[in-house]
C-alpha positions as a Markdown table, in Angstrom:
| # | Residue | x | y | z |
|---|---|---|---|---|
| 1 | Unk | 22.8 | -17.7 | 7.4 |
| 2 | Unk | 22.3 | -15.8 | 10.4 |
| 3 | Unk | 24.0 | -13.4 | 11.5 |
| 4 | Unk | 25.8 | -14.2 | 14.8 |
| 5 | Unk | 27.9 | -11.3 | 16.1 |
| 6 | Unk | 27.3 | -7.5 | 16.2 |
| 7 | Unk | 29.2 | -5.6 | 13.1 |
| 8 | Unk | 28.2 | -8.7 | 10.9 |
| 9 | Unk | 26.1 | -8.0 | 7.7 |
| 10 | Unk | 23.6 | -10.3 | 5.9 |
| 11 | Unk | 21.1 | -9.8 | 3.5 |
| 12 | Unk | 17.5 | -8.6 | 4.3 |
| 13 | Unk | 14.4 | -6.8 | 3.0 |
| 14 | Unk | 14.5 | -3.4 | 3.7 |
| 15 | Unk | 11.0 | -2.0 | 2.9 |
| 16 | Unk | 12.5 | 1.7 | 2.3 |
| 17 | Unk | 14.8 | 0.3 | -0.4 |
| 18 | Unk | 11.8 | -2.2 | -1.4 |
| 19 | Unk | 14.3 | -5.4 | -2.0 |
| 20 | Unk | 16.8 | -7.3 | -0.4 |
| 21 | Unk | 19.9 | -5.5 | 0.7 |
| 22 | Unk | 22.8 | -5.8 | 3.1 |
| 23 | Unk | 21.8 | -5.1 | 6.4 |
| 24 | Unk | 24.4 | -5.0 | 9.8 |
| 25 | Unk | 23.5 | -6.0 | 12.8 |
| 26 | Unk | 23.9 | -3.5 | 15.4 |
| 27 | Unk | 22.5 | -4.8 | 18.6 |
| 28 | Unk | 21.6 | -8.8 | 19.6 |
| 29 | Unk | 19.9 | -10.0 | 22.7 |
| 30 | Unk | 19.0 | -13.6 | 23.7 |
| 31 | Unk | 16.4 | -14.8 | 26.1 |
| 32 | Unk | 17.1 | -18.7 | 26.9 |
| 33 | Unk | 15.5 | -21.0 | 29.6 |
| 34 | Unk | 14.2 | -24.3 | 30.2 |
| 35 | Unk | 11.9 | -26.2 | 32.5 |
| 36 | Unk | 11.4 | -29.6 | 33.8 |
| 37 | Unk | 8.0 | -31.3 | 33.7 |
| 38 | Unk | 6.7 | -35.1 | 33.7 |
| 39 | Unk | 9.3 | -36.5 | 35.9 |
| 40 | Unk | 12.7 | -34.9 | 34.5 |
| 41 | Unk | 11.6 | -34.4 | 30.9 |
| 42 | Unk | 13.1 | -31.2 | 30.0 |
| 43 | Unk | 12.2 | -28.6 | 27.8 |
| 44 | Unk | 14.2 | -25.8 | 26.9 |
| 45 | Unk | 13.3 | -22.4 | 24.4 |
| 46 | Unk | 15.8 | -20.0 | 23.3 |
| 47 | Unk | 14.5 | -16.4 | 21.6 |
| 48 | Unk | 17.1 | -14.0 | 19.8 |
| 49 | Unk | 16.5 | -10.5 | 18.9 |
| 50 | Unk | 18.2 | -8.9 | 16.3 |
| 51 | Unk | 18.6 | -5.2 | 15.1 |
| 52 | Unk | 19.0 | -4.9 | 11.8 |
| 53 | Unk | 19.9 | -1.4 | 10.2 |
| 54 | Unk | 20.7 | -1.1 | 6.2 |
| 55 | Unk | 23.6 | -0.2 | 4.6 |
| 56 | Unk | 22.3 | 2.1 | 1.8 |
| 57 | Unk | 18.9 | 3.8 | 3.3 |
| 58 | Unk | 19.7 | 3.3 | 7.1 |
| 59 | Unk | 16.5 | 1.8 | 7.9 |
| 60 | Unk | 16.1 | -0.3 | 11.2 |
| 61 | Unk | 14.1 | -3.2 | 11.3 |
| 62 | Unk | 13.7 | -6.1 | 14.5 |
| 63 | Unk | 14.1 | -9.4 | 13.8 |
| 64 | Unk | 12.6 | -12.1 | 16.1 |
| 65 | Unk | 14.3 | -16.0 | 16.4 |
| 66 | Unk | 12.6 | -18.5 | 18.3 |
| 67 | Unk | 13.6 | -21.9 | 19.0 |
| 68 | Unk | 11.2 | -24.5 | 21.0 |
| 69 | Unk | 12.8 | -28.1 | 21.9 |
| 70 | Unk | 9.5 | -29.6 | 21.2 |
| 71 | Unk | 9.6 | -28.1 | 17.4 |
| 72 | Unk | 13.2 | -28.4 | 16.4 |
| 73 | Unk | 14.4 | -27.7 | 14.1 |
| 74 | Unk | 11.8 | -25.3 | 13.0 |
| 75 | Unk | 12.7 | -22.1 | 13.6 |
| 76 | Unk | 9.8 | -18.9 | 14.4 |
| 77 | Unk | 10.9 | -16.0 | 12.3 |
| 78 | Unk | 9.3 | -12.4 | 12.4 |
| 79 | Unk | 10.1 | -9.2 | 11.6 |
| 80 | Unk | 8.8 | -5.8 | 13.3 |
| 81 | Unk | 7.7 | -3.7 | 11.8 |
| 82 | Unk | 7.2 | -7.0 | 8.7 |
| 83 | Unk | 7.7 | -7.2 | 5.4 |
| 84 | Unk | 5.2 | -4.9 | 3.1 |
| 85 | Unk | 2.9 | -6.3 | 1.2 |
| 86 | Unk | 2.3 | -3.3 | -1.0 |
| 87 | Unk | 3.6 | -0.1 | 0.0 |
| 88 | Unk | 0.9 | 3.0 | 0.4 |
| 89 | Unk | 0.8 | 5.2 | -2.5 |
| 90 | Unk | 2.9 | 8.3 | -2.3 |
| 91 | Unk | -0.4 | 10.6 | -3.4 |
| 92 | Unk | -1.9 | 9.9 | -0.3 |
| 93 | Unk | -1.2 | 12.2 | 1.3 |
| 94 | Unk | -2.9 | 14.7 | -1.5 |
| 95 | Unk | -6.4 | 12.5 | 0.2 |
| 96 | Unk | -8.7 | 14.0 | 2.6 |
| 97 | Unk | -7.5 | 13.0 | 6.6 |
| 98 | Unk | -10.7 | 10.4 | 7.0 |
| 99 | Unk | -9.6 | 8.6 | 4.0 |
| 100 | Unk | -6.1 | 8.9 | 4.1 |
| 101 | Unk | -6.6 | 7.2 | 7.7 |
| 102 | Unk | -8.9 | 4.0 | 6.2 |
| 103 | Unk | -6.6 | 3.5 | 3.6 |
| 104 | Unk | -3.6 | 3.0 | 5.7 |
| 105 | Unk | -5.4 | 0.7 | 8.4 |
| 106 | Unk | -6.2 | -1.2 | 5.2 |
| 107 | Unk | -2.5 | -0.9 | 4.0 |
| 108 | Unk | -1.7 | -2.2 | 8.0 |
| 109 | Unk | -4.5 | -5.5 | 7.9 |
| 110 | Unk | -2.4 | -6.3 | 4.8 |
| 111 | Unk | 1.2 | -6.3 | 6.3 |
| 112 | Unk | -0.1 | -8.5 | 9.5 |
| 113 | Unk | -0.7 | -11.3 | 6.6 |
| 114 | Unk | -4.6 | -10.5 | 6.5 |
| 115 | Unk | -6.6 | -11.1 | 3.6 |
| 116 | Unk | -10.6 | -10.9 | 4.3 |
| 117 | Unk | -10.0 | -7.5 | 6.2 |
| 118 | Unk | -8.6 | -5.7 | 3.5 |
| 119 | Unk | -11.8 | -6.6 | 1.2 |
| 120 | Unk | -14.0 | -5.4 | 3.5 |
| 121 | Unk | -12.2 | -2.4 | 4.6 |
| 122 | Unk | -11.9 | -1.1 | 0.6 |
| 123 | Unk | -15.8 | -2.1 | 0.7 |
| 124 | Unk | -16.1 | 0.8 | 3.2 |
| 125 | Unk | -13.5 | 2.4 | 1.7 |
| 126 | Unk | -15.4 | 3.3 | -1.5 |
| 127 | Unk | -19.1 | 3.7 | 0.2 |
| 128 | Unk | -17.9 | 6.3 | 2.2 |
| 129 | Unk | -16.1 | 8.0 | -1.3 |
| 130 | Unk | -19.1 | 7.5 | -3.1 |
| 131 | Unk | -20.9 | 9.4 | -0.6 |
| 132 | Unk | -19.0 | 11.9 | -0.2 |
| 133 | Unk | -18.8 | 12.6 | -3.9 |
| 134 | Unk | -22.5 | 11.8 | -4.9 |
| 135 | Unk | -24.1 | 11.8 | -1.7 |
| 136 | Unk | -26.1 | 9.4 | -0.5 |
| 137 | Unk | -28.6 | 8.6 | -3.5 |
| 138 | Unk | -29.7 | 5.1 | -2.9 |
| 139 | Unk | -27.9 | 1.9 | -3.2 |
| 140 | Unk | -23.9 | 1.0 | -4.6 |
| 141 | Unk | -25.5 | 0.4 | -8.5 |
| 142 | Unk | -27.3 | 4.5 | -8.1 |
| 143 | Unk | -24.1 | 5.8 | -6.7 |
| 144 | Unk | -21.8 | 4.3 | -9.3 |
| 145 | Unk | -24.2 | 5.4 | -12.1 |
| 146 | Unk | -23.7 | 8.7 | -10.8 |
| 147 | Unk | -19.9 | 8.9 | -10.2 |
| 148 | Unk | -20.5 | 7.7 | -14.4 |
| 149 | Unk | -22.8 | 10.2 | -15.3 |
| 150 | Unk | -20.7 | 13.3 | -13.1 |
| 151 | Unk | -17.6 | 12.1 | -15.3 |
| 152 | Unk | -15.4 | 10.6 | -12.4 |
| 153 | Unk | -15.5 | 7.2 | -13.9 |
| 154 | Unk | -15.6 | 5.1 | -17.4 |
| 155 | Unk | -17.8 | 2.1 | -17.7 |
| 156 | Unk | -15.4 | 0.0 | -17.4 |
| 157 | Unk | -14.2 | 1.5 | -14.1 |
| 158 | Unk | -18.3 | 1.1 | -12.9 |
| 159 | Unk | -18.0 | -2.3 | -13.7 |
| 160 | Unk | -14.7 | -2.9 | -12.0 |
| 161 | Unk | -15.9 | -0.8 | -8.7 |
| 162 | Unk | -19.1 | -3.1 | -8.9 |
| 163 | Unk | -17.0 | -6.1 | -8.8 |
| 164 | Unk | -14.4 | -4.6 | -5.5 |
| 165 | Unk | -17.6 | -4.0 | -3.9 |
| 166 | Unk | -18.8 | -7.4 | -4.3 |
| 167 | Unk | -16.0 | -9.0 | -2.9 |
| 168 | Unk | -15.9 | -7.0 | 0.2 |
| 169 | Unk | -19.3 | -7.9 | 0.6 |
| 170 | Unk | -18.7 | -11.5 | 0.2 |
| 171 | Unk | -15.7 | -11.3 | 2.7 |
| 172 | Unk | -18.1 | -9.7 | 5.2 |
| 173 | Unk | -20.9 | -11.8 | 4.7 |
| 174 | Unk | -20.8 | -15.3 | 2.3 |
| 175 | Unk | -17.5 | -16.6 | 4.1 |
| 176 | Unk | -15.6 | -15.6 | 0.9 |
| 177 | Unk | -11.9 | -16.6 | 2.0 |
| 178 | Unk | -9.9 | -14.2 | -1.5 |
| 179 | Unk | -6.3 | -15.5 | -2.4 |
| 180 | Unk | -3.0 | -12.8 | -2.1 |
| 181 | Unk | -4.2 | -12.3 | -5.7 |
| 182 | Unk | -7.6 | -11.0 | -5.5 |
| 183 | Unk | -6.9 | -8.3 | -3.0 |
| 184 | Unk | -4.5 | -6.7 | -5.0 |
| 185 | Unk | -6.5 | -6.4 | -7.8 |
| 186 | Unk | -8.7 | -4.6 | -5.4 |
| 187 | Unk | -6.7 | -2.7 | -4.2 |
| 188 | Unk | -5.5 | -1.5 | -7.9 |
| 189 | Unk | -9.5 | -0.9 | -8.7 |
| 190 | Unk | -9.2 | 1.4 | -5.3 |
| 191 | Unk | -6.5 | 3.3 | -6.0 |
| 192 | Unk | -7.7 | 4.0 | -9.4 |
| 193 | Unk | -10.6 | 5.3 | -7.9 |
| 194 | Unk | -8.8 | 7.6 | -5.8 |
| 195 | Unk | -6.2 | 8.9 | -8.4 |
| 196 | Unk | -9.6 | 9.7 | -10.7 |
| 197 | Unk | -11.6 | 11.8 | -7.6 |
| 198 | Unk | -8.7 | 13.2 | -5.9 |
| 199 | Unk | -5.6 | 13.4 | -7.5 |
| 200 | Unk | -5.9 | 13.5 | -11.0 |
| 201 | Unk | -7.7 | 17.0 | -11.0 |
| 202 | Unk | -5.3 | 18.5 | -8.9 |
| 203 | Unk | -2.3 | 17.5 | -11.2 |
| 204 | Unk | -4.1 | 18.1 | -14.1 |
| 205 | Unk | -4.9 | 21.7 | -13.3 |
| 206 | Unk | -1.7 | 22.2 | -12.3 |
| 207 | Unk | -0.2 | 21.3 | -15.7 |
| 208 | Unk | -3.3 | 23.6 | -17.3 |
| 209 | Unk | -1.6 | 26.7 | -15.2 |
| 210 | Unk | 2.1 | 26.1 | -15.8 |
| 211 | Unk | 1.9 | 25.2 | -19.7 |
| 212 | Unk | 2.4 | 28.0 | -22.1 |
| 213 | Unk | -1.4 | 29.1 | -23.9 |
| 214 | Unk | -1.6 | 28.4 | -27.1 |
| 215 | Unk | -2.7 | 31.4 | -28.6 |
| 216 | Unk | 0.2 | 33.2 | -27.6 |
| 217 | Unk | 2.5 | 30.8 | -29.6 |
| 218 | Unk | 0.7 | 30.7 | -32.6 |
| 219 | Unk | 0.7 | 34.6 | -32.7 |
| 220 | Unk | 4.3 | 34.3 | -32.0 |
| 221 | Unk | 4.8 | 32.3 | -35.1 |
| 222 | Unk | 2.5 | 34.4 | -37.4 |
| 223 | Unk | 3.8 | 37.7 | -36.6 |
| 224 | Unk | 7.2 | 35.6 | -37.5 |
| 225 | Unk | 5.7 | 34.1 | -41.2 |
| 226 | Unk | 3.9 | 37.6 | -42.1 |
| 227 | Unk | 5.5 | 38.5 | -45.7 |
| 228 | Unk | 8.0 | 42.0 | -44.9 |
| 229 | Unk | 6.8 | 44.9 | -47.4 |
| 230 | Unk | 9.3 | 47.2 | -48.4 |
| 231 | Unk | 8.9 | 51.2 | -49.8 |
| 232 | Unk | 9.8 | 51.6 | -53.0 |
């Protein structure tokens, strides 16, 4: 139910928390009018705005309401900013500016309930990694050979990058219409991709630096086993 007076709480997704929580509404405004058309027959519309802050992170959100005479009861409900679809990695920020940028308008097509523009956003997404990585070497097959051959991918992530790039292709041009489904799966094959070329060597040689050598430690525990000779 709705809630109808300011102070009032109710339960809403809060896309900081990432679920449903109690949310109270702290401001409500309501824009109502009607008209008369075809000799007397009246139509009316009413639209309600609600702000919506939650209780445990604080997060505002604004919730539209509209109501048409001619579609009653069926009620038009949005939220602004809406409900995530899949929230951006935290790591991206770790990601060159270019492709930090692409990777949240793609992250933005898929909150506004796209679905084609996603695929072919991650299509461009990875050319232009590829080719900043490899260079530009010839065709998708060449450039994922090479991101194989340089060590940044397995087979099996070739094979799956073959298959994202496919799809975005399809999306841009066979009329490919992918389900909620697909495009996360892309979007997992993408991120991969970015976690093995950008953010994995990074963390990984900054574990090599902070952990202890070895050789000291085994020195440590030799100089501790050597047998103790005593003068006689």
């Amino acid at each position: 139910m709705r809630a109808k007076n300011e102070g009032d709480s109710e339960r809403v997704h809060c896309n900081r928390c990432r679920s449903v929580t109690i949310h109270r509404l702290i401001k409500r405004i309501v824009d109502e009018d009607s008209d008369t058309i075809d000799s007397g027959y009246e139509v009316w519309w009413e639209t309600t705005f609600d702000m919506l802050q939650c209780r445990g992170c604080s997060e505002v959100v604004l919730r539209r309401s509209s109501f048409f005479s001619e579609t009653m009861p069926d009620e038009d409900v949005r939220f602004f900013p809406p409900k995530a679809s899949r929230h951006p990695p935290q790591w991206r920020y770790h990601l060159p500016n270019t492709m930090r940028s692409i990777l949240e308008e793609v992250y933005s097509a898929l909150d506004a309930g796209s679905l084609a523009l996603p695929l072919m956003g991650a299509r461009t997404f990875i050319d232009q990694l590829m080719a900043k990585t490899v260079g530009d070497i010839g065709g998708f097959e060449e450039r994922l050979k090479e991101l194989e051959t340089q060590g940044f991918i397995s087979t099996r992530n070739r094979h799956d990058l073959g298959v994202a790039l496919d799809a975005g292709s399809a999306a841009a041009h066979r009329g490919f219409t992918p389900k909620v489904q697909d495009v996360q799966v892309v979007m997992d094959i993408v991120e991969n991709l970015l976690q093995a070329v950008y953010v994995n060597p990074v963390g990984a040689e900054r574990l090599k630096k902070a952990t202890p050598p070895r050789q000291q430690r085994e020195k440590a525990r030799a100089k501790s086993s050597a047998p103790t000779h005593r003068v006689q």
